[in-house]
Structure formats: C-alpha cells, structure tokens
N, CA, C and O atoms as a GROMACS GRO file, in nm:
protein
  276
    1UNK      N    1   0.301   0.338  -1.381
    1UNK     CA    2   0.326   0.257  -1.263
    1UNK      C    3   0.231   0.297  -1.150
    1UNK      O    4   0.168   0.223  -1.075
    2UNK      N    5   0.235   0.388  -1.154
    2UNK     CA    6   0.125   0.480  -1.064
    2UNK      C    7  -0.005   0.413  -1.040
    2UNK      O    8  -0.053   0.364  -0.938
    3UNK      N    9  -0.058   0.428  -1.188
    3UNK     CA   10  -0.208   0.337  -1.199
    3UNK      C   11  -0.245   0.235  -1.162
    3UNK      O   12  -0.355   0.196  -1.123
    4UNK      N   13  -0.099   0.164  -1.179
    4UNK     CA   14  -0.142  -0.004  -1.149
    4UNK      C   15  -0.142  -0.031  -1.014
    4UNK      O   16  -0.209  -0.120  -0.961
    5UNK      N   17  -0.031   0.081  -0.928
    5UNK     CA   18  -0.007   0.041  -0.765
    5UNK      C   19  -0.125   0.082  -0.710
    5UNK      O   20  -0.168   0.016  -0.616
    6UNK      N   21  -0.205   0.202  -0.758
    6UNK     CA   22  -0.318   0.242  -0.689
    6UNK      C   23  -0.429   0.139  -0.704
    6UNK      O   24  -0.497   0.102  -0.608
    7UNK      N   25  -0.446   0.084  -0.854
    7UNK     CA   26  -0.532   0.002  -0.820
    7UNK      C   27  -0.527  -0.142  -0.755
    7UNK      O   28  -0.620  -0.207  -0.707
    8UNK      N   29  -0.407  -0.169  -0.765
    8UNK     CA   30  -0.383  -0.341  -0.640
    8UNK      C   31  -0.400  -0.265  -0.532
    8UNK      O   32  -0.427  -0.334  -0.433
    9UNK      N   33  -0.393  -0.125  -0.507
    9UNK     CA   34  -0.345  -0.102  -0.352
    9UNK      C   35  -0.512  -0.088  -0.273
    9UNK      O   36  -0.536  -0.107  -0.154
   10UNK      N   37  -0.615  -0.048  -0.385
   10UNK     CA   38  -0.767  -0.003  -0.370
   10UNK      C   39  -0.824  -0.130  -0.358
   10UNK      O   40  -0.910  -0.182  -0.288
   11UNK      N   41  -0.758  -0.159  -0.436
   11UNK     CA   42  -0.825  -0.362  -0.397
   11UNK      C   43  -0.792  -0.434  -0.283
   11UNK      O   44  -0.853  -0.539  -0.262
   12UNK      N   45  -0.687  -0.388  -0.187
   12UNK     CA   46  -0.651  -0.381  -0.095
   12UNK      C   47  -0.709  -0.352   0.064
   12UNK      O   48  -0.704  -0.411   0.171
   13UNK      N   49  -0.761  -0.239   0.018
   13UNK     CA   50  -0.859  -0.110   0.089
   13UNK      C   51  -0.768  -0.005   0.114
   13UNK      O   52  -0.746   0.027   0.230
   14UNK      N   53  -0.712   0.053   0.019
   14UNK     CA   54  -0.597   0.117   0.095
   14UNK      C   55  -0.591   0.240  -0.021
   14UNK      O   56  -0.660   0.216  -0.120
   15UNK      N   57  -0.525   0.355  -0.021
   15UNK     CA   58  -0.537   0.464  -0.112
   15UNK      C   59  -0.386   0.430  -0.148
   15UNK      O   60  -0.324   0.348  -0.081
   16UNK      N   61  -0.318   0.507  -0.275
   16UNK     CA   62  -0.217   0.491  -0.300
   16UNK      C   63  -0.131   0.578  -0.206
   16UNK      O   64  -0.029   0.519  -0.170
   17UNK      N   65  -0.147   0.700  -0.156
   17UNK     CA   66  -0.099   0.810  -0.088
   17UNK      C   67  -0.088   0.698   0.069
   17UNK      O   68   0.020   0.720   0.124
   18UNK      N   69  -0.152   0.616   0.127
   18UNK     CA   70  -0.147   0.578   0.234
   18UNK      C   71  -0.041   0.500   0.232
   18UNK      O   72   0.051   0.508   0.313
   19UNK      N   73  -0.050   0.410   0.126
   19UNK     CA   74   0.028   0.249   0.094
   19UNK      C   75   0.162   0.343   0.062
   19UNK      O   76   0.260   0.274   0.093
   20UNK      N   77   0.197   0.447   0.024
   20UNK     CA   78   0.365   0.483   0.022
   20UNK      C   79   0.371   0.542   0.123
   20UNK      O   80   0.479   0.512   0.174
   21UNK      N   81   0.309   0.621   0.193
   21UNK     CA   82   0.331   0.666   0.324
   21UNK      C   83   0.400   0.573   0.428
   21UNK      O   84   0.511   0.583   0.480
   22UNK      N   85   0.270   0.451   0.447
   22UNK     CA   86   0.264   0.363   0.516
   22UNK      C   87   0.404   0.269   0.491
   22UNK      O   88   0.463   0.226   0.590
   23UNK      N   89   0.449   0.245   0.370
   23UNK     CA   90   0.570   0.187   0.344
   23UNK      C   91   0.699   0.295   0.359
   23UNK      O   92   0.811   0.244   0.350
   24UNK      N   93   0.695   0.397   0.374
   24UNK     CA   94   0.834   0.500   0.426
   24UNK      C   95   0.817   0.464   0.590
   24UNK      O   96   0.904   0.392   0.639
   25UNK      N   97   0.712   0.509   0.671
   25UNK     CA   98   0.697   0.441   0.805
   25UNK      C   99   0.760   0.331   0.843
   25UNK      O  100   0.835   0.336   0.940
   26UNK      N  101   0.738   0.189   0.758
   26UNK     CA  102   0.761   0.082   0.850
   26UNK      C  103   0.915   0.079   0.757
   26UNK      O  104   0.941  -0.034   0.714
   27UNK      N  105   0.996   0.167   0.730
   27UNK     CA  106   1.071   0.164   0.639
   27UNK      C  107   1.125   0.049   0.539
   27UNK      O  108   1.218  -0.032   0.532
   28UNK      N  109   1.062   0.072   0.499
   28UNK     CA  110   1.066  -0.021   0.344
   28UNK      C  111   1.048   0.040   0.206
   28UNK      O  112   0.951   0.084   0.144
   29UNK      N  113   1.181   0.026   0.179
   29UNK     CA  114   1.188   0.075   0.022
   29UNK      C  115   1.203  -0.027  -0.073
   29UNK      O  116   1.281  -0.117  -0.105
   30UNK      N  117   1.049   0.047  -0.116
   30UNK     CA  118   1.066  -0.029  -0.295
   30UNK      C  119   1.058   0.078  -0.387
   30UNK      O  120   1.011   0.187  -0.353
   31UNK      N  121   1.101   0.056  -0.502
   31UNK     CA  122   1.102   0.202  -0.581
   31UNK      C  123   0.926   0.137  -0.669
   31UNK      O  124   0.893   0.020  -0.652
   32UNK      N  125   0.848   0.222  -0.745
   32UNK     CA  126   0.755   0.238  -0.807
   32UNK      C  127   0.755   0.117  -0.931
   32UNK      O  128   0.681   0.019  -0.938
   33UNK      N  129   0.860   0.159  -1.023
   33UNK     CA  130   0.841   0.024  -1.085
   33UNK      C  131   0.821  -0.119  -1.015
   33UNK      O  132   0.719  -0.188  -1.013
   34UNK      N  133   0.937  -0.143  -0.964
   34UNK     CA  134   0.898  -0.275  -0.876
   34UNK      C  135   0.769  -0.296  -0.783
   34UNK      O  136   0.749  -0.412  -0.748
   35UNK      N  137   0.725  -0.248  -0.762
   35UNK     CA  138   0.584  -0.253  -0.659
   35UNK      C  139   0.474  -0.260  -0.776
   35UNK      O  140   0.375  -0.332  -0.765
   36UNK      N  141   0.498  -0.185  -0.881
   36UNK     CA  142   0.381  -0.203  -0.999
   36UNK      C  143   0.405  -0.342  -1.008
   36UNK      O  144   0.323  -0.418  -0.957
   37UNK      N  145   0.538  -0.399  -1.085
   37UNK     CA  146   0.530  -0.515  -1.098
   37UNK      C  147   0.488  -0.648  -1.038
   37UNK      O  148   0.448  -0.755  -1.083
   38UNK      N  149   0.525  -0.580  -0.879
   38UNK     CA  150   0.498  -0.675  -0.784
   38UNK      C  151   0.342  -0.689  -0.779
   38UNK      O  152   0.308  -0.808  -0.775
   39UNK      N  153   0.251  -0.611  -0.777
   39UNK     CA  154   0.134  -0.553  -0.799
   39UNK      C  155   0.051  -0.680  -0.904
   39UNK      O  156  -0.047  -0.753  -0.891
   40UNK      N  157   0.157  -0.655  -1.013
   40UNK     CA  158   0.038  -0.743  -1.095
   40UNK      C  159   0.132  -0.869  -1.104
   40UNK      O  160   0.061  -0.946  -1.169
   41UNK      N  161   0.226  -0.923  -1.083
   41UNK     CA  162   0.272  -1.053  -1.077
   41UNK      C  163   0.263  -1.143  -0.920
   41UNK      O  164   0.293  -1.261  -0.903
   42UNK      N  165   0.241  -1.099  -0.873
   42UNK     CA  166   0.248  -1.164  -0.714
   42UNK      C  167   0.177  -1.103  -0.638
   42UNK      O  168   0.236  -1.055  -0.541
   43UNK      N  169   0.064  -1.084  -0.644
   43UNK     CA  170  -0.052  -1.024  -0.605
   43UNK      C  171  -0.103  -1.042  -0.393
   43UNK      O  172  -0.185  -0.979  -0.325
   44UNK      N  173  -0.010  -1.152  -0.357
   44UNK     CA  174   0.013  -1.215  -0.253
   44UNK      C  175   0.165  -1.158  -0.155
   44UNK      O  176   0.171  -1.141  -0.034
   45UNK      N  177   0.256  -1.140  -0.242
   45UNK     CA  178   0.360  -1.069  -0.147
   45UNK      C  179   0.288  -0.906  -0.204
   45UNK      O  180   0.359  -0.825  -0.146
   46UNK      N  181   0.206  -0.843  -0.271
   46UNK     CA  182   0.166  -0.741  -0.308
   46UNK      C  183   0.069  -0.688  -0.134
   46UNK      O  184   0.058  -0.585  -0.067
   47UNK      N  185   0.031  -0.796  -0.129
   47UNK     CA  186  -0.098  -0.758  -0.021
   47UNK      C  187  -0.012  -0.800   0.093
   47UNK      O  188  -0.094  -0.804   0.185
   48UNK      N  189   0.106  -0.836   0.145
   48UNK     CA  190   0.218  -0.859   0.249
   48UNK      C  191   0.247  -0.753   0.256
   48UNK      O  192   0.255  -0.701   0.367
   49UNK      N  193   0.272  -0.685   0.146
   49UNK     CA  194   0.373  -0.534   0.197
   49UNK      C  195   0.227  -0.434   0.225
   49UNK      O  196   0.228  -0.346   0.312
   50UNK      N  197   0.124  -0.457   0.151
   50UNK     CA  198  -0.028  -0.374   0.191
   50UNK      C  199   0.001  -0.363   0.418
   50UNK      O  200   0.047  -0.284   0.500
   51UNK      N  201  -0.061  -0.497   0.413
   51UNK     CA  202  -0.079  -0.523   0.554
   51UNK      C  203   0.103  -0.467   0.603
   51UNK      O  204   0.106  -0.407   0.711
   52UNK      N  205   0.180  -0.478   0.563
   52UNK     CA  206   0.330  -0.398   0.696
   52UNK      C  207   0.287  -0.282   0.667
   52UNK      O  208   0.318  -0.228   0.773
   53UNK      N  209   0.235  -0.194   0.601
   53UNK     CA  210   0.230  -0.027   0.557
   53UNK      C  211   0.151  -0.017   0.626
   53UNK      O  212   0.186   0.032   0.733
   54UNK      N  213  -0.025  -0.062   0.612
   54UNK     CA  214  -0.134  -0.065   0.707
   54UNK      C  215  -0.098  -0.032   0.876
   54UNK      O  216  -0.135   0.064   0.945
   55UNK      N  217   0.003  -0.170   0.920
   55UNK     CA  218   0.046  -0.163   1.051
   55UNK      C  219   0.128  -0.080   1.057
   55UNK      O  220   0.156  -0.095   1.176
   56UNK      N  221   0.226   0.043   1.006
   56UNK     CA  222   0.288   0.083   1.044
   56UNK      C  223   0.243   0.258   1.031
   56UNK      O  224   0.302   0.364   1.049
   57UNK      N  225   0.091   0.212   0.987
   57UNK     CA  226  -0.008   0.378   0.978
   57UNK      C  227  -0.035   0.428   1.116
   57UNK      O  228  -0.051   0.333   1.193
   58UNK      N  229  -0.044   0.526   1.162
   58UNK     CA  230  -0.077   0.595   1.268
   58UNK      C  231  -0.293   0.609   1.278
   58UNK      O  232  -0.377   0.671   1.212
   59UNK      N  233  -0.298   0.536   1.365
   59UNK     CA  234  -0.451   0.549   1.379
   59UNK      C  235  -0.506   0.710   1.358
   59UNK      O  236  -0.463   0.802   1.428
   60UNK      N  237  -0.620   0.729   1.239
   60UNK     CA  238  -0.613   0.861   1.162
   60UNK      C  239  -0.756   0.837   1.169
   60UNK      O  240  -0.826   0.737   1.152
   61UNK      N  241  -0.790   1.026   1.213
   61UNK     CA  242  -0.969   0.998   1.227
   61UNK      C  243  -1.002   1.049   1.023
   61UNK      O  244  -1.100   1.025   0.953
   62UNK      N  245  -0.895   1.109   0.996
   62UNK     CA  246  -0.896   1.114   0.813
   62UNK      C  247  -0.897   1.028   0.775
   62UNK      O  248  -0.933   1.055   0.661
   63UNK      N  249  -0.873   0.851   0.780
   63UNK     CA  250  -0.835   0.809   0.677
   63UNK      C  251  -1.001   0.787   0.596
   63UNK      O  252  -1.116   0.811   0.633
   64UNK      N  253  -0.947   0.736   0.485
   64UNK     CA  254  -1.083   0.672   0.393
   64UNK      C  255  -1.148   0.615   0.452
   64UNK      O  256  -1.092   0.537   0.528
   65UNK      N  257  -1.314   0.618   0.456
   65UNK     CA  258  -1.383   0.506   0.528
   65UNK      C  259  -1.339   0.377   0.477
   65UNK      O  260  -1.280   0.362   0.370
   66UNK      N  261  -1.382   0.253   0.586
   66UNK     CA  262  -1.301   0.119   0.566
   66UNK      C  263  -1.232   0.115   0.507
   66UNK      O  264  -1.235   0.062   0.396
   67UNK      N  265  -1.128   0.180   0.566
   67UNK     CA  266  -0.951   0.166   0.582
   67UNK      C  267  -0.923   0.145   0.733
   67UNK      O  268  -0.947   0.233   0.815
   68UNK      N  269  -0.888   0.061   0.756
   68UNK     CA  270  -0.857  -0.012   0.892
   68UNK      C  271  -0.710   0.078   0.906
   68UNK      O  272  -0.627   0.007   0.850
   69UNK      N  273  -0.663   0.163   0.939
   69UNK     CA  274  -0.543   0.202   0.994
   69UNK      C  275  -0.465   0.169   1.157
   69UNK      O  276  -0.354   0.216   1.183
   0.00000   0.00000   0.00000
C-alpha cells in the first residue's frame, strides 16, 4: 500500500512522509489501504486530499525542492 500512495503522492509533487503528515494536520483520517485504493481508482479525489494535506503543511525551508508547502 505504501508503494502505490507514494507513487500517486510523487505524481502529485509531494513525498509520502509529507502527504501523511500533511493529512494528520488538517485532520483527516484515512487508514493506508483506502488511500492506496483511492490512489489508483479515483486519481481526482486522490489529488483533493494531496492539495488539503499540502494546505495544511507548515511553510518548511526542508521540504523537497518543488514542493509548494
């Protein structure tokens, strides 16, 4: 499950470590399976919950280059 969230989440611009961070922040729980799934079936509410995690990141002089935090 891991693999698959990191890679919708990189396609994203986003690291996997950010995108669960970023989703405990704006508190929103999804557990791992479901977000994989969501990941590769709905690739559109996938990149909805991207962008609430994104906005709910703390502006970071660490993050990944082009990662908009």
């Amino acid at each position: 499950w891991i693999t698959r969230i990191n890679a919708a989440a990189r396609a994203n611009d986003i690291t996997y470590n950010r995108l669960i961070q970023g989703l405990r922040l704006a508190e929103i729980e999804v557990d791992r399976k479901n977000l994989a799934e969501l990941a590769v079936s709905d690739a559109a509410a996938f990149a909805g919950l991207v962008a609430l995690a994104k906005a709910a990141l703390p502006a970071d002089v660490n993050a990944p280059a082009g990662e908009a935090a």
